[in-house]
Each structure stands twice: as structure tokens, then as C-alpha cells.
N, C-alpha and C positions, 0 to 999 in steps of 0.2 A: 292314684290315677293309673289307669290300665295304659300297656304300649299302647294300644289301639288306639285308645282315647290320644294319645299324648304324637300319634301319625296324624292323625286328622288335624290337629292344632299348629300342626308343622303348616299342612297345608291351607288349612283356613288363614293365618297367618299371612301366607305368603300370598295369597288372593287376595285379600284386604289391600296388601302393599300395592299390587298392581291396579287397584281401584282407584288410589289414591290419583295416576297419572293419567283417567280417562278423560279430563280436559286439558291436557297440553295441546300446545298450538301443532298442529301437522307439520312433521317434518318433508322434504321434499318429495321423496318418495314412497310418502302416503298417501300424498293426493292425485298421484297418478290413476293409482288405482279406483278411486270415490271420485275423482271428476266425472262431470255430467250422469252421477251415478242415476239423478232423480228422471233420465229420462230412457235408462237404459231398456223397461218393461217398455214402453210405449213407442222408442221407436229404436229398434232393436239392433239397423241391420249400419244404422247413421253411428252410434254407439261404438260400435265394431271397427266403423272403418276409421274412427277418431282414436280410438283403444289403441288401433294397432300402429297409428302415427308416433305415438310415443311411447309402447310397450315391446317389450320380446319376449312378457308371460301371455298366458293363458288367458282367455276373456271367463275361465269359470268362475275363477273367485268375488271378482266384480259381480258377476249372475245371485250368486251363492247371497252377498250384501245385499243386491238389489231384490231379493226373493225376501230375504227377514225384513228389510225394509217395509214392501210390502204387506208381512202381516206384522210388522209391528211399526207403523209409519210415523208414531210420538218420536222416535229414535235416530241418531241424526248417522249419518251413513260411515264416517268416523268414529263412532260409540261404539258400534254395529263390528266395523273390521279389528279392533282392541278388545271388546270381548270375544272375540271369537279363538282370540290370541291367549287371551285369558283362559279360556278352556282349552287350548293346547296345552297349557301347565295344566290343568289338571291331568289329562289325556296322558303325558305323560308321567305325574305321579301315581297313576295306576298301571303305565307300563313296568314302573321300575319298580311297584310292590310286585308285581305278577312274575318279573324275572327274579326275585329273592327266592318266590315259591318254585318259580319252575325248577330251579338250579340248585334250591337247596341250602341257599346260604344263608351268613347271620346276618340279620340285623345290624344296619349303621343308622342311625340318626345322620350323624356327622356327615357320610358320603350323602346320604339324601339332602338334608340343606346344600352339600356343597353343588352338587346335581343342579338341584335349583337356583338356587342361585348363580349358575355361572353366568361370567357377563354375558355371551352372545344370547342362551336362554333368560335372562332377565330381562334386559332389554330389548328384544324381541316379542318375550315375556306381552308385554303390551303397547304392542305395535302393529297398524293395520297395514302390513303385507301378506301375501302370502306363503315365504319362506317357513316360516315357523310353524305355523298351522298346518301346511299341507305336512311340514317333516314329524310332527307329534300323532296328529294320525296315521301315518306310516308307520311308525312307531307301536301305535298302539292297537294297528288293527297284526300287526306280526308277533307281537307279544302275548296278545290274546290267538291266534294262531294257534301255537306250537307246543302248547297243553292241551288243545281239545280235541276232541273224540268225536265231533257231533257234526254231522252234515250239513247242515241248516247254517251250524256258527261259521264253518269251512265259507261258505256263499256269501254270507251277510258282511261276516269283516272283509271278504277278499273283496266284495264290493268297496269299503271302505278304501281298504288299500287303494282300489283302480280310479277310484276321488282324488284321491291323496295326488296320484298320479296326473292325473287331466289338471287339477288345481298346478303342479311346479311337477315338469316328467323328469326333472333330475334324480328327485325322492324314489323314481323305478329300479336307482340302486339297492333298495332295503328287500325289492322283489330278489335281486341277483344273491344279496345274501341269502334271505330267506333259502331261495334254492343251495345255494352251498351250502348250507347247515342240514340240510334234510340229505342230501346226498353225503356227507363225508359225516355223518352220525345216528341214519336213520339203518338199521336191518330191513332189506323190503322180505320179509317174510309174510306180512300182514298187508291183506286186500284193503286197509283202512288209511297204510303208507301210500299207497301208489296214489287212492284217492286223494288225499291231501294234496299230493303235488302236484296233478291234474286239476283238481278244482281250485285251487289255488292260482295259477299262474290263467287258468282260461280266464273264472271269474273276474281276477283282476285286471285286467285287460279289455275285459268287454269296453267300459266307459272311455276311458282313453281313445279305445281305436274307434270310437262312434267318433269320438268328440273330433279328434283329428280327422279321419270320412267328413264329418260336414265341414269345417273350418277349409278342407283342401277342395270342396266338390264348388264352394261357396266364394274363395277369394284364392284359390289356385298356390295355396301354400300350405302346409299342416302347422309348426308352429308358430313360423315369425316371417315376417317379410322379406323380403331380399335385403334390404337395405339393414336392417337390424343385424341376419345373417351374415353379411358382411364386415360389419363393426365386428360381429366374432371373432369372425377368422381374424382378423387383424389385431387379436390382442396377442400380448408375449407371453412366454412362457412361465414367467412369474405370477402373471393375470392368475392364467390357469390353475398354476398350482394353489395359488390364493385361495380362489374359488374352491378348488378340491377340498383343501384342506379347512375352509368354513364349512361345507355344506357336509360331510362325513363327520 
């Protein structure tokens, strides 16, 4: 049996296992997200203002469920946010092959299962929020980045990226790295450098700054309500660090 072969069964594997958990009962803060998911196309704006009673994410990801919904309407809108999860483990098992090649390294199996397997990625693994999903494409649209040469791929992932972003705008940290790494390793000698980091940072951006433009033109706040905003500011400083140190 080839490595090759014997990558792919790591990960086939580890897909299976997250299959196994596509009907558990919703945890609390899954159904945040999939309530009233079924009438989110049809009336749109009722949706939003229910969304934002009990949210301080984004209404994209909800959108994102309710769009595969729609073309695939057998599917129940909890399957729908857990696979979606489930291809963030894939997402980033092609991130973490692509950074062995970018960087040159050897080969682990061992760090790969342990990667995957860590608890917050397993369990998250398949789970319908959008913490996970929005960070594995983050992830994998910077990974894919920072080996290519190609204009087109420069546009298309840093779309990705600007998704990633509008889905959870925490994950905009992986934009701030991306910029450090090309600054404190890139020589701008080469007209190919500068673009990079130009179409990089507009491209990803575009989606965000739409999405917050309407959200702010439409209910006079960009990401969360006052009341939401509020419960922020008043957490301690433990919260925060918490937070920091899950979502990095």
C-alpha cells in the first residue's frame, strides 16, 4: 500500500466516524442557527429580525443551509449544517497536506490523526455551527494562497477567504496573518508579490463589506444588535481570553 493510498484512508476513516453522529439530537446551540430555517427563502426579512433576537453571528450561514436546502429539499436542515462541518475536516486535511509541501516537511501520519482528531476539531468535526466551517475555510483558502502563482486562484480563494469571513468575521485574523507572513518573508522584487497582496486583501473583503453595507443600511447595525453588543462588553477578561485562545 502506497502513502498515498494509506493519507486517503486516514481520512476516509475519519469521515465515516463523523457520519456515524449525523442523527444525534441537536444540541443547544445548533438550533439556533436551523430554527425557522424552512421559511428563511420565502420570507426573508421576518427570518432576520427573529435571527438576530437570539444571535450575535452572521445570518450567512443560516442563508448558506437554507440555499442547499433548497436544492436539495429531501435533507433536513440539521444534516445539511453537520455535513457541511464534515467537509471542513476535509478542507482542512488538504490544508495540512499543502502546508507539508509548501514548507517542505516530512511526513507524520501521527501529527495528522493527532490534528484531526483534536477535541475541539472533532467535535465540532460534526456539528452545525458555524465556528468550524467558517475557520477550515479560512484555513484552506490561505493554504492554498501562498504556493500559487496564478491570478485567477489569487481571486477565487481570496473569495473564499472573504466567505469565510462574512460566515464568523473573527476568522479575519487568518487575513492579518496571511499579511504578516508575506511581509516579514516575502522579497517584493517580483510584480507577482505586490499582486498577491493586493488581490488578496481587496478580494477578500469585497463579501464582508457587502454583507455588513446591507445588514447596516437594512437594521442600522453591521454585526449584532445593541443588546448582543452589550452582553460583550460586559464579559471579563477571562471570557475573552477563553475565546481567544479557542478560536486561534
Amino acid at each position: 500500500m502506497t502513502k498515498k493510498i494509506k493519507i486517503y484512508l486516514v481520512l476516509f476513516s475519519i469521515i465515516i466516524s463523523h457520519l456515524f453522529f449525523l442523527n444525534l439530537y441537536s444540541v443547544n446551540f445548533e438550533f439556533h442557527f436551523l430554527d425557522k430555517n424552512n421559511f428563511l427563502l420565502s420570507d426573508f426579512f421576518l427570518f432576520i429580525n427573529e435571527y438576530f433576537n437570539f444571535q450575535a453571528n452572521t445570518i450567512v450561514y443560516p442563508l448558506i443551509i437554507a440555499t442547499l436546502r433548497f436544492i436539495f429539499p429531501f435533507l433536513d436542515p440539521l444534516i445539511i449544517g453537520r455535513l457541511l462541518s464534515i467537509v471542513g475536516v476535509i478542507l482542512i486535511f488538504f490544508s495540512i497536506i499543502r502546508l507539508i509541501e509548501y514548507y517542505k516537511l516530512k511526513f507524520n501520519f501521527i501529527i495528522l490523526i493527532l490534528i484531526l482528531l483534536n477535541p475541539i476539531i472533532w467535535v465540532m468535526g460534526h456539528r452545525a455551527t458555524p465556528d468550524f466551517f467558517s475557520a477550515s475555510l479560512a484555513i484552506f483558502a490561505i493554504t492554498h494562497i501562498l504556493p500559487s502563482k496564478k491570478y485567477y486562484n489569487y481571486i477565487f480563494l481570496s473569495l473564499i477567504l472573504g466567505l469565510s469571513i462574512s460566515i464568523k468575521p473573527i476568522v479575519g485574523i487568518f487575513l492579518i496573518l496571511f499579511n504578516l507572513n508575506i511581509l516579514l518573508n516575502y522579497i517584493f522584487d517580483k510584480k507577482l508579490d505586490y499582486l498577491k497582496l493586493i488581490f488578496v486583501n481587496v478580494f477578500s473583503l469585497i463579501i464582508p463589506l457587502l454583507y455588513f453595507y446591507y445588514i447596516f443600511y437594512k437594521f442600522n447595525f453591521f454585526i449584532s444588535d445593541e443588546y448582543h453588543m452589550n452582553s460583550l462588553k460586559n464579559k471579563n477578561f477571562f471570557e475573552y481570553f477563553c475565546n481567544f485562545i479557542i478560536y486561534i
